[in-house]
Backbone as a chain_set.jsonl record, in Angstrom:
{"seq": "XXXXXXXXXXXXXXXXXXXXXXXXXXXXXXXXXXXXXXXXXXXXXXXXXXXXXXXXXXXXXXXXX", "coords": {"N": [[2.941, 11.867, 11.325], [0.861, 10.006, 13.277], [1.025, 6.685, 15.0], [-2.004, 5.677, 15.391], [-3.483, 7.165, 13.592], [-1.792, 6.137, 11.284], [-2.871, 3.13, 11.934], [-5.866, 3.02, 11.815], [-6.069, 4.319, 8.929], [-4.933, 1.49, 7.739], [-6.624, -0.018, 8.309], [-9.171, 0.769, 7.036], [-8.407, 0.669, 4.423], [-8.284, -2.146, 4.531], [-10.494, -3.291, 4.824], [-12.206, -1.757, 2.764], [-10.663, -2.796, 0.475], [-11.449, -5.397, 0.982], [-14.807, -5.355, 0.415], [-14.306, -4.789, -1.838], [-13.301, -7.276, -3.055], [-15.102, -8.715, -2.137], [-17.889, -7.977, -2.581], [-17.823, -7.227, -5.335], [-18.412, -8.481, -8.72], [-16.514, -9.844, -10.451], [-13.298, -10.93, -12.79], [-11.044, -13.36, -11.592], [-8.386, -12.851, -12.32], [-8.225, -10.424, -12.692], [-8.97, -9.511, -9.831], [-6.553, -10.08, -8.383], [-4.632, -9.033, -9.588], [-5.249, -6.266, -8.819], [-5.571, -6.316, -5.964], [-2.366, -6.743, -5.612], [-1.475, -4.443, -6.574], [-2.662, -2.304, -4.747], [-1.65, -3.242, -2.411], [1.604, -3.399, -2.959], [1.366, -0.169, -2.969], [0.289, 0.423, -0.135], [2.425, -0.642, 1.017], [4.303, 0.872, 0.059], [3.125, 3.376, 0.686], [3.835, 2.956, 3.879], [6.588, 2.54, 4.237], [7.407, 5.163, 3.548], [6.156, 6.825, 5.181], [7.121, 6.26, 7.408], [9.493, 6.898, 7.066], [11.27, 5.72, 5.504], [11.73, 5.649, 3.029], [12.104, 8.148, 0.736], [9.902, 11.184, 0.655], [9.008, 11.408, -2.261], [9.642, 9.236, -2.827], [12.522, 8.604, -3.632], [14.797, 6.052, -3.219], [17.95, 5.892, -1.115], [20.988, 5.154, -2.431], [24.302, 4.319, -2.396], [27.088, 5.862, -4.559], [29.424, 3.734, -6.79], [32.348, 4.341, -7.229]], "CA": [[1.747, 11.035, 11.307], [0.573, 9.17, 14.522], [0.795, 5.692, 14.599], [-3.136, 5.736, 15.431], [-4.223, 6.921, 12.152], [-1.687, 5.129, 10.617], [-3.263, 1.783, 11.959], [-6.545, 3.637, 11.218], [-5.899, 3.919, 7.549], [-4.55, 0.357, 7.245], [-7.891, -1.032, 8.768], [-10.13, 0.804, 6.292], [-7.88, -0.202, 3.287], [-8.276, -3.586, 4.443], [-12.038, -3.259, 4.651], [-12.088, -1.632, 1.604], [-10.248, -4.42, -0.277], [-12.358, -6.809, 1.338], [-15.22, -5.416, 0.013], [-14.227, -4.864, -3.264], [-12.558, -8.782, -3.35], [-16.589, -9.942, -1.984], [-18.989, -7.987, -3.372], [-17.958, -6.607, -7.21], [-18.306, -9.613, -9.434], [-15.215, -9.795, -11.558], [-12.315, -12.2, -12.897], [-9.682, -13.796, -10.312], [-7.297, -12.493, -12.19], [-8.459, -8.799, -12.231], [-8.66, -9.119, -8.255], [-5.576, -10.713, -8.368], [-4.124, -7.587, -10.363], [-6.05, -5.489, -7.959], [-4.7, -6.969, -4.598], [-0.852, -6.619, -5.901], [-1.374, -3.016, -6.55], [-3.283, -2.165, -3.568], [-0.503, -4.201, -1.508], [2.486, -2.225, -2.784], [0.423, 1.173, -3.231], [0.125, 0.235, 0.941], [3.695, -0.588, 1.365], [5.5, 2.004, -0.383], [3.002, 4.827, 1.791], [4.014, 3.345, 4.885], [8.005, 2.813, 4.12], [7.218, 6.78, 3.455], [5.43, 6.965, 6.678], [8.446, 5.936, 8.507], [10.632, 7.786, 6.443], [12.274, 4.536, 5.185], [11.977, 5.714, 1.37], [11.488, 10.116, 0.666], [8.312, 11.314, 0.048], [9.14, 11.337, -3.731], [9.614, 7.36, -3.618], [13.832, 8.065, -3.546], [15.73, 5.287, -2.355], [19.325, 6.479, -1.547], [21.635, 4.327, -3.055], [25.339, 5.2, -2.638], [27.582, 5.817, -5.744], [30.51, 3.272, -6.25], [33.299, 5.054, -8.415]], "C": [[1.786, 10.167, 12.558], [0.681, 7.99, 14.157], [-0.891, 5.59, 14.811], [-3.745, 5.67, 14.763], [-3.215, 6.43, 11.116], [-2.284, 3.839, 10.681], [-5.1, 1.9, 11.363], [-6.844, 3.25, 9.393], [-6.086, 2.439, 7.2], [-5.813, -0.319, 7.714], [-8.975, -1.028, 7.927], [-9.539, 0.765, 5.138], [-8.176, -1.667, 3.048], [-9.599, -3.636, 4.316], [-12.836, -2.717, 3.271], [-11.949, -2.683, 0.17], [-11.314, -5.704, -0.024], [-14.078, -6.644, 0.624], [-15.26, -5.25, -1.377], [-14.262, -6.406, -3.783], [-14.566, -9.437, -3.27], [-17.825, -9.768, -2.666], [-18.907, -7.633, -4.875], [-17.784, -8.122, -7.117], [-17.167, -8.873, -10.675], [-14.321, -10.838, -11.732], [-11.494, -12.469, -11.551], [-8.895, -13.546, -11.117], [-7.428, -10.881, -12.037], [-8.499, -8.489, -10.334], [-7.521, -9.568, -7.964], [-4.812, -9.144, -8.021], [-4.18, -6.13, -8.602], [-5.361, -5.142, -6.396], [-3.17, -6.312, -5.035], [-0.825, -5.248, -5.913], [-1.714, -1.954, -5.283], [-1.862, -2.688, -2.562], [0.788, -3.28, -1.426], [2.446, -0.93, -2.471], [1.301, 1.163, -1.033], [1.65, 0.477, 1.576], [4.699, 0.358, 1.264], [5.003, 3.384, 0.52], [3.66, 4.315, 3.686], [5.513, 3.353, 5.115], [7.974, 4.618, 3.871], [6.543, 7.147, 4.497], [6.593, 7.124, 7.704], [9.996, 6.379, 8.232], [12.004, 6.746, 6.177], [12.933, 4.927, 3.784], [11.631, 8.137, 1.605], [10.381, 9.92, 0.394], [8.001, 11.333, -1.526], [9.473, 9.721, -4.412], [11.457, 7.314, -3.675], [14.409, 7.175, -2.635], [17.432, 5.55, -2.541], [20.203, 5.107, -1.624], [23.142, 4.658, -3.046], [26.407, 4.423, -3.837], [28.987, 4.813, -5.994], [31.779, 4.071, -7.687], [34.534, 4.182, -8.435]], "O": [[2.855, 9.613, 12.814], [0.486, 7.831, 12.952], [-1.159, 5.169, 13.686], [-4.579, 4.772, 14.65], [-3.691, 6.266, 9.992], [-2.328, 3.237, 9.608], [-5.567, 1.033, 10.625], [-7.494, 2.367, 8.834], [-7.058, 2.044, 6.556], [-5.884, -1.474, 7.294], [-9.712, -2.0, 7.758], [-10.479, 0.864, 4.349], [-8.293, -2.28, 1.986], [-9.863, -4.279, 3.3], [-13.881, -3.206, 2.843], [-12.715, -3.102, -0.699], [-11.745, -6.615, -0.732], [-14.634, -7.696, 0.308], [-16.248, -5.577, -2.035], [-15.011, -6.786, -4.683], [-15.123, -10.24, -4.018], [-18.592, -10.598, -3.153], [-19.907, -7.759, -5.582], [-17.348, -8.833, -6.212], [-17.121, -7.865, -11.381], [-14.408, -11.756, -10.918], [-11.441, -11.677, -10.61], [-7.982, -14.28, -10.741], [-6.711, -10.238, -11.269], [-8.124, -7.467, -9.76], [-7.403, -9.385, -6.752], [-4.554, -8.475, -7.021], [-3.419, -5.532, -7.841], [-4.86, -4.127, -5.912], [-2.991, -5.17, -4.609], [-0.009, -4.773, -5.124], [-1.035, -0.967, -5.0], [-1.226, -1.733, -2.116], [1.128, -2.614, -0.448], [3.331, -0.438, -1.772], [2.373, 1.664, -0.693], [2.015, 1.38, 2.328], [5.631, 0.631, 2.021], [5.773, 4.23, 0.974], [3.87, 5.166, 4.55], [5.912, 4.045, 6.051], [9.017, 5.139, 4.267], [6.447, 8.373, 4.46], [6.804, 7.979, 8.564], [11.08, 6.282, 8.808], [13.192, 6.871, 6.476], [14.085, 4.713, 3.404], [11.122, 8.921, 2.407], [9.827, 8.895, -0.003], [6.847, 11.278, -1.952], [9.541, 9.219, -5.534], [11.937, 6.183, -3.755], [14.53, 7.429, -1.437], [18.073, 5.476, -3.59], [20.012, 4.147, -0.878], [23.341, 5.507, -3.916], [26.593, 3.229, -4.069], [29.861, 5.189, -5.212], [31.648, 4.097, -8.911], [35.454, 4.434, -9.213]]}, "num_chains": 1, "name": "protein.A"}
């Protein structure tokens, strides 16, 4: 993945969010909710972007015996 349309992505996520957060009418805590999920959702694809985490979400962990 390029960084390009990675920054791409992350611009129309944010624009996304932003219109969800301005124009739906809903609780502050449901956008709350909303935000937090969206946020990690974000984080965990680009730690998988950068091949920080696998593409299956494993974090290697080594075994102590």
């Amino acid at each position: 993945m390029s960084l390009m349309s990675l920054v791409i992505t992350l611009i129309v996520v944010g624009v996304l969010l932003w219109l969800i957060n301005t124009y739906i009418p809903m609780d502050g805590k449901i956008k709350k909710i909303i935000n937090i999920v969206v946020v990690v959702a974000v984080v965990l694809w680009v730690l998988s972007a950068f091949g920080v985490i696998g593409h299956t979400g494993d974090i290697r962990v080594p075994q102590v015996r």
